[in-house]
C-alpha positions as CSV (number, residue, x, y, z in Angstrom):
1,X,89.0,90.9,121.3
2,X,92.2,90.1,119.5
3,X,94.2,92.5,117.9
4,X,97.7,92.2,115.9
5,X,100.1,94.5,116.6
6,X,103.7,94.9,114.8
7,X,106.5,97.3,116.4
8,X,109.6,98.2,114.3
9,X,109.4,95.8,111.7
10,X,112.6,95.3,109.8
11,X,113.2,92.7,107.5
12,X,115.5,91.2,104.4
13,X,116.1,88.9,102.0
14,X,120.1,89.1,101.3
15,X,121.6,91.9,101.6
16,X,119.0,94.3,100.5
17,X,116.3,95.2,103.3
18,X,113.1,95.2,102.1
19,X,110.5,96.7,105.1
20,X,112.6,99.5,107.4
21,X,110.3,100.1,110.4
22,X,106.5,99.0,110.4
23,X,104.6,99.7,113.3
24,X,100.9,98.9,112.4
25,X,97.5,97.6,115.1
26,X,94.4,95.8,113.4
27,X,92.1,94.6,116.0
28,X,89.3,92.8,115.9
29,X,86.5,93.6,113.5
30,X,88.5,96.0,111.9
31,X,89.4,96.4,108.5
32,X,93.0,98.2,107.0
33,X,94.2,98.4,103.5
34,X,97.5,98.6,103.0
35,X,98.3,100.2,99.5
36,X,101.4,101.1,97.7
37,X,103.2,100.9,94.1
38,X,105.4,98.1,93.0
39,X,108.3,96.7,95.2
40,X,107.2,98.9,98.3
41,X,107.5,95.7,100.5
42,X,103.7,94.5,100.6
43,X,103.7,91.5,99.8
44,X,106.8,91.1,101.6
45,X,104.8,92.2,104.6
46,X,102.5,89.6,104.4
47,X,105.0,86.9,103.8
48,X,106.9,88.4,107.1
49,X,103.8,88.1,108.9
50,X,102.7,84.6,108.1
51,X,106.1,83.2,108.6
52,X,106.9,82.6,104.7
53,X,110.7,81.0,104.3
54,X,113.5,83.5,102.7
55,X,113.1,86.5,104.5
56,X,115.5,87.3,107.7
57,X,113.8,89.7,110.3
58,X,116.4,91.9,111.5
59,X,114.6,94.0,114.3
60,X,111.3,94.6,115.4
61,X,108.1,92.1,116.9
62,X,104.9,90.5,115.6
63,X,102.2,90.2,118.6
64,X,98.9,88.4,117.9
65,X,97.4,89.0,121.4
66,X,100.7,89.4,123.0
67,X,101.5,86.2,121.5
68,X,105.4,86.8,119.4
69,X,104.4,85.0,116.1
70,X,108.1,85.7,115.2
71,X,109.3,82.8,117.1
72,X,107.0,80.3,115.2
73,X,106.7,78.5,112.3
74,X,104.0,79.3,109.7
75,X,101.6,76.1,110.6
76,X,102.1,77.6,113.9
77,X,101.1,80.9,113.4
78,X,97.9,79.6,111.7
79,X,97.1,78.0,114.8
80,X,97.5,80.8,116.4
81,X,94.5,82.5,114.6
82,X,96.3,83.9,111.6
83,X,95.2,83.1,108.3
84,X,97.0,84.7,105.5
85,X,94.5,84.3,101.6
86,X,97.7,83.8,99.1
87,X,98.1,86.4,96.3
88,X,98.7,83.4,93.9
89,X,97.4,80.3,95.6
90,X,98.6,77.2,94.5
91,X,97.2,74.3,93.1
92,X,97.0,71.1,95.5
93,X,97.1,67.6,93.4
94,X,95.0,64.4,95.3
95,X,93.8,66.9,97.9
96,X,89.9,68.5,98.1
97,X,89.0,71.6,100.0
98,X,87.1,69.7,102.3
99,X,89.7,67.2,102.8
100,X,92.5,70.2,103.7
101,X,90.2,72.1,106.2
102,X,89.6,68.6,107.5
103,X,93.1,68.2,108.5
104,X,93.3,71.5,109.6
105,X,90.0,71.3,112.2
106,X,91.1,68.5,113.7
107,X,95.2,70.6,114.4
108,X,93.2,73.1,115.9
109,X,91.1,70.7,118.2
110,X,88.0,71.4,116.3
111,X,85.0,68.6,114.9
112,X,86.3,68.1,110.8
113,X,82.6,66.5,110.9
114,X,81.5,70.2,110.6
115,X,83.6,71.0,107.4
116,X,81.0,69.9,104.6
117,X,78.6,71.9,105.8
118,X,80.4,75.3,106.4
119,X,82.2,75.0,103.1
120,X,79.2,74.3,100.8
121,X,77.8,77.4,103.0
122,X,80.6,79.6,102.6
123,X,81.0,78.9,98.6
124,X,77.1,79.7,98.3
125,X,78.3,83.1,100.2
126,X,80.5,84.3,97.1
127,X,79.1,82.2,94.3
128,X,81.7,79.3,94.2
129,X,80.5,76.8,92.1
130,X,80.0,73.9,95.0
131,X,81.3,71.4,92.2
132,X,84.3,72.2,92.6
133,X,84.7,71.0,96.2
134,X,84.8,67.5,95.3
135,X,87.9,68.7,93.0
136,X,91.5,69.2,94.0
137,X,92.6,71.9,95.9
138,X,92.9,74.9,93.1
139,X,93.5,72.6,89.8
140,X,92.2,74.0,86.6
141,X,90.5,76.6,88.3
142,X,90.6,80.0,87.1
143,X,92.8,82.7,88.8
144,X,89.1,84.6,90.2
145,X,88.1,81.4,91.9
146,X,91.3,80.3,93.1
147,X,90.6,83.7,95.5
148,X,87.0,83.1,96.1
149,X,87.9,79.8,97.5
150,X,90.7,81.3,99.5
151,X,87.7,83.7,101.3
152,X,85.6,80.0,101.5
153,X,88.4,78.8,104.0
154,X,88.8,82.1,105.3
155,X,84.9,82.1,106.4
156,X,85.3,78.5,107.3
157,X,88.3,78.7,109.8
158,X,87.3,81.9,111.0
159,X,90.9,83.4,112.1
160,X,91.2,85.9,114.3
161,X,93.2,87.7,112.0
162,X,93.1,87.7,108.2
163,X,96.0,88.9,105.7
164,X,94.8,89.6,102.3
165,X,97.3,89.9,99.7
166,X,96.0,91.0,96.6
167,X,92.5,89.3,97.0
168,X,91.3,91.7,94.3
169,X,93.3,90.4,91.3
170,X,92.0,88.4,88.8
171,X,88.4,89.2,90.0
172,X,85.7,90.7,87.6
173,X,83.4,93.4,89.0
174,X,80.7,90.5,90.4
175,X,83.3,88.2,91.6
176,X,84.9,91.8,94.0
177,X,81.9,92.3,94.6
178,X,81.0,88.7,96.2
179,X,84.5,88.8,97.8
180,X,84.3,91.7,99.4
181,X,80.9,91.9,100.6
182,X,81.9,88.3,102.6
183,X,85.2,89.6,103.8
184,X,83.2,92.3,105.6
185,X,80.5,90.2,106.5
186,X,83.1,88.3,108.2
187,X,84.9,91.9,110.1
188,X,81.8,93.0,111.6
189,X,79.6,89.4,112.4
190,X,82.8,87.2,113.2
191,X,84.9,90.1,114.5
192,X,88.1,88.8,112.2
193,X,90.5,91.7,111.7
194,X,91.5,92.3,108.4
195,X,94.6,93.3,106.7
196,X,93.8,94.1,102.9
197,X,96.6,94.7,100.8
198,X,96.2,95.9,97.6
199,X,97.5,98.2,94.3
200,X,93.9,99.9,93.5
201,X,91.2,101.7,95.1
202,X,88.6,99.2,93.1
203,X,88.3,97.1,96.2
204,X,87.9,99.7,99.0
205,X,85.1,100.8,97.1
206,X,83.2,97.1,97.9
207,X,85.6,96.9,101.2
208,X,84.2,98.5,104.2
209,X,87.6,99.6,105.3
210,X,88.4,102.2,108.5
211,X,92.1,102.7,107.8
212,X,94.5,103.1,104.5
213,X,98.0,103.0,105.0
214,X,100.5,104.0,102.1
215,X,103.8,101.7,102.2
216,X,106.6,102.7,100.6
217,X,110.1,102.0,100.3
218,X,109.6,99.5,103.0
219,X,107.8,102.1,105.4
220,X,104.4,103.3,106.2
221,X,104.4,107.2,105.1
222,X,100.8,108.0,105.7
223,X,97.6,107.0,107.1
224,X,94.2,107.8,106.9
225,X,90.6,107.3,106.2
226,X,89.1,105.4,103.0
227,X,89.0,109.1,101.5
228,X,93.3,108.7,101.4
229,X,93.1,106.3,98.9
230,X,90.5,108.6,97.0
231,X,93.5,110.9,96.9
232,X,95.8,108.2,95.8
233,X,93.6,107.7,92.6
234,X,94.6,111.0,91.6
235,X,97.9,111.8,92.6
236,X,99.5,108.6,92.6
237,X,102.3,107.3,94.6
238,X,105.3,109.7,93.7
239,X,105.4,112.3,96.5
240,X,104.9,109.7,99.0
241,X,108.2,107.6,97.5
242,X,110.5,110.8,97.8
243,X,109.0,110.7,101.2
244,X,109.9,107.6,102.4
245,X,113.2,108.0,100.8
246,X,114.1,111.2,102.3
């Protein structure tokens, strides 16, 4: 069982502070959504958490089974079992999928022979055209692929812990589906945690997800069952900012 566990998280880029006091658990298996409107801090959450350059922690820990993830760098943290699927992943020139995870099995200690095999399985899993695995990492692919290959490494590396950020946009209605119905698959048969984080209730409808959490103004200011985010649809995010401002 592994479980993440942030206490107190404050952190800034500047002068302005952007998240003012996190405290948040996702174990094993689980799945949490973190939702909230623009420039709550979510995305700056995620960064915090996978160790992205820019952002200062002021106060506050990161534990991935009691492990402080604070103190390391980001290749470090993925070691560690965290895998964070980028809101906007990048494009990788003279560099293949399989070729990446490669290099990754073999920093973790595991056989790169096995790669071939559990990326062609895992594109089949969410309908990524297996063509484009002899292609480089993310070039000329469309925005919706670019995140149904993140979810192909995701399934391949199978993290302990998996950060989501915004997995949901830029996906039609078959491509959310595919996406979400592996991300789960991977929660309850792999036991990854999993922290969604997301604007819109479209993908807790495909998510099987036990806990919503509504950030705002760099705070968590309620949490709930997936029937919160039902409520969200309707009444927005407005009495939940005066909230977290009070």
């Amino acid at each position: 069982m592994s479980e993440l566990v942030i206490d107190g998280l404050h952190a800034r880029v500047g002068r302005q502070e952007i998240l003012r006091g996190i405290d948040l658990r996702v174990g094993s298996g689980e799945v949490h959504a973190v939702m909230g409107p623009n420039g709550s801090g979510k995305s700056t959450l995620s960064h915090v958490i996978a160790g992205r350059p820019g952002y200062e922690v002021t106060a506050g820990t990161v534990r991935l089974d009691g492990v402080d993830l604070l103190g390391m760098r980001a290749w470090q943290r993925a070691q560690a079992g965290l895998f964070l699927a980028l809101q906007y992943p990048i494009e990788v020139p003279g560099v293949t999928l399989v070729e990446a995870l490669s290099e990754a099995f073999a920093a973790m200690g595991r056989d790169p022979a096995q790669v071939p095999a559990l990326v062609a399985a895992e594109a089949r899993s969410v309908g990524f055209d297996e063509s484009f695995l002899a292609r480089a990492l993310n070039v000329d692919l469309s925005g919706g692929e670019r995140k149904r290959c993140e979810i192909v490494q995701m399934g391949a590396i199978r993290p302990r812990i998996a950060v989501l950020d915004e997995i949901d946009s830029g996906l039609d209605v078959d491509a959310l589906r595919a996406v979400a119905r592996r991300v789960g698959e991977l929660a309850t048969q792999a036991g990854i945690g999993v922290l969604a984080i997301t604007h819109y209730n479209r993908l807790l409808s495909e998510l099987p997800v036990s806990t919503v959490h509504v950030l705002s103004a760099g705070r968590i200011v309620a949490s709930g069952g997936p029937q919160l985010a039902l409520e969200l649809e309707g009444t927005g995010y407005v009495a939940y900012e005066e909230e977290a401002r009070a």
